[in-house]
N, C-alpha and C positions, 0 to 999 in steps of 0.2 A: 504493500500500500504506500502510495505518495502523498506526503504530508503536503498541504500548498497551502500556503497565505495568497491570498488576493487584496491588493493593496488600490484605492481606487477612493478618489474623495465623493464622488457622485453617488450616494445611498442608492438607488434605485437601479439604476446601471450595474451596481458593485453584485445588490440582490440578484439580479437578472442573472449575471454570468456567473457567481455564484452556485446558482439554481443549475445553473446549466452542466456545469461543471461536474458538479455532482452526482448527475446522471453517471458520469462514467465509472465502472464497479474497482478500479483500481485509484481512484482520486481520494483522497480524506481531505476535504475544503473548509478553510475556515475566512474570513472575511474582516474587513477593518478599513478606517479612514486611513490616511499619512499618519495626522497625527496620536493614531492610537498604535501606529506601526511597531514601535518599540515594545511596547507592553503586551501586543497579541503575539511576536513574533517570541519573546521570553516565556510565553503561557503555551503557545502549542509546539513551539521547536520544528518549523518547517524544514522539509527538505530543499520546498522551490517557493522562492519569493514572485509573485507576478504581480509585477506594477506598474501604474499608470507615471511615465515620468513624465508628462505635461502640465503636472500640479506643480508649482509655485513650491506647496511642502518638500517636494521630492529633493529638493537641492540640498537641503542636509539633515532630513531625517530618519533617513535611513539611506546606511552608503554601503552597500554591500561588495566583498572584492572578492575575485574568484577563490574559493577554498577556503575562505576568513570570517572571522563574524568578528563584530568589535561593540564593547558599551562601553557605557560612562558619557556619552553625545546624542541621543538618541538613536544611534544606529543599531541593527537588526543583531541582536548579540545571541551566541551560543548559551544554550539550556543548561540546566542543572547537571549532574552526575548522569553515568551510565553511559550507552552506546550513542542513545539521539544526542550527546552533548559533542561527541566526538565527529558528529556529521551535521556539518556545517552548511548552511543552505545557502544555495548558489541563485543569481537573478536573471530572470527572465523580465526582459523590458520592455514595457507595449509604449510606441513612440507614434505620431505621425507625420506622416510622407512632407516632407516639404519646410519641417523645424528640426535644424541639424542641432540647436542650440540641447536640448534635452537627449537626443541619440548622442552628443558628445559627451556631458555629465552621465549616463547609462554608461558608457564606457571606459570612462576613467574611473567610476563605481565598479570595473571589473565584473560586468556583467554578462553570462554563458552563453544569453540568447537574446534575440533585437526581434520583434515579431509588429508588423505594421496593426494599428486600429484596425485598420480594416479590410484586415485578413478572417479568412472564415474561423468558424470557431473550430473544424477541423485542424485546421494547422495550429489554433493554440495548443489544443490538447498534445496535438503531435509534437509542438515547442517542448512543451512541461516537461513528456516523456524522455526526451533527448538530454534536454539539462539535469532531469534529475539523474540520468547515468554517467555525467558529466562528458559529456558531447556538445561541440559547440551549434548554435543552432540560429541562423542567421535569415530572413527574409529578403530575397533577392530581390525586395522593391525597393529597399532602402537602400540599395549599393551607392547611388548618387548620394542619398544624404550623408552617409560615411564620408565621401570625398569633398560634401560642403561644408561638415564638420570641423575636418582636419585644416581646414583652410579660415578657421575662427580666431581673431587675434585675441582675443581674454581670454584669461584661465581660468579654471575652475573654482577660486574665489571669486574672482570679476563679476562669474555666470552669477552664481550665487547672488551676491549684493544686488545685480541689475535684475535679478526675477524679481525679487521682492521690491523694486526700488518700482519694477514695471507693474506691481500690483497695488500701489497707493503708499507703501509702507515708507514711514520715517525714518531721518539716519539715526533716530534714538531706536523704533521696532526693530529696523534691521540689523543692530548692535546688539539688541538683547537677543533677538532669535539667532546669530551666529555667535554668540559670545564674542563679542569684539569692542573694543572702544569708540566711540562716537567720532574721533579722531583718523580711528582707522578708516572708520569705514568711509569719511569725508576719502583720505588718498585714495580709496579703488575708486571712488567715484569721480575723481578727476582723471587719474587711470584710464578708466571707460571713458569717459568725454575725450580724452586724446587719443586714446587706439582707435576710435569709432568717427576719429574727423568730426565730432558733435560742435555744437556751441555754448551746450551745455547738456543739462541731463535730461527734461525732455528731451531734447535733441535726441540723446543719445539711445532714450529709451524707442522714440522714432524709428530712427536707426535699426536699432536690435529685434526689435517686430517685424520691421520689412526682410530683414535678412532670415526669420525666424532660429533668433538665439533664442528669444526668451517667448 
């Protein structure tokens, strides 16, 4: 049996595929927001995390890396004692076609499998099954965004601060939600405003949607 977290901020969606999931006699499905990500992933000890990385949350609340699990940040941390503590679950990441910005954070998350929105639900489950035997498991629709990706001037803090900066949040929320000093987080954001050619951070935020980072 395959333990799976479904990680998806959309209640109703998450229920849906959920449901669906479930269906299959080899799946054991459990279900959670981002931000309950941590505390479901310590309570059921998945084998395969599947998550939605186009949520805002996904930028650092759970960063899963092939073979690892890590806490104390809110990332997907390894279970208590015994065998499941020792098998560490690996991420499978539902991204869509055309925002390299979140397929780049999946990846530098060290994640097993890239599987597009909207791909049938046949090829999720066929995803699941592949990562959880630790097979890499990759959607040939997304080759291009890989190549838009890689071709992204901010790093994976950068991404961070301008998600949240691109969802209304303050340099004081985006401080507290990355642990960072208000200070810091002013230099990525001039940072961004210079690698992105902005004029400033609207600008920048402009910018980063058009090219779909954030």
């Amino acid at each position: 049996m395959i333990r799976v977290l479904l990680i998806h901020d959309t209640y109703l969606l998450r229920m849906a595929l959920a449901a669906l999931l479930g269906r299959e006699p080899d799946l054991d499905v459990f279900s959670t927001s981002w931000r309950g990500a941590a505390t479901a992933a310590r309570t059921t000890r998945p084998d395969v995390c599947v998550a939605d990385m186009d949520s805002p949350d996904a930028v650092e609340c759970v960063n899963l890396r092939a073979g690892e699990a890590r806490t104390g940040d809110g990332r997907c941390p390894e279970g208590g004692g015994g065998e499941r503590a020792a098998a560490r679950p690996v991420l499978l990441a539902l991204t869509t076609t055309g925002r390299p910005g979140p397929l780049r954070r999946a990846y530098e998350a060290g994640a097993l499998g890239y599987l597009s929105k909207n791909a049938s639900p046949d090829r999720l489950v066929e995803g699941i099954r592949h990562v959880a035997k630790g097979e890499r498991y990759i959607d040939e629709t997304l080759g291009f965004g890989f190549l838009q990706a890689a071709e992204i001037p901010l790093t994976r803090r950068e991404l961070s601060v301008l998600s949240l900066a691109a969802e209304g949040a303050s340099v004081g929320e985006i401080a507290r939600s990355l642990h960072l000093s208000n200070g810091t987080v002013r230099n990525y954001m001039a940072a961004i405003t210079r690698k992105t050619g902005a004029r400033n951070r609207v600008d920048a935020i402009r910018i980063s949607r058009g090219a779909g980072w954030v």
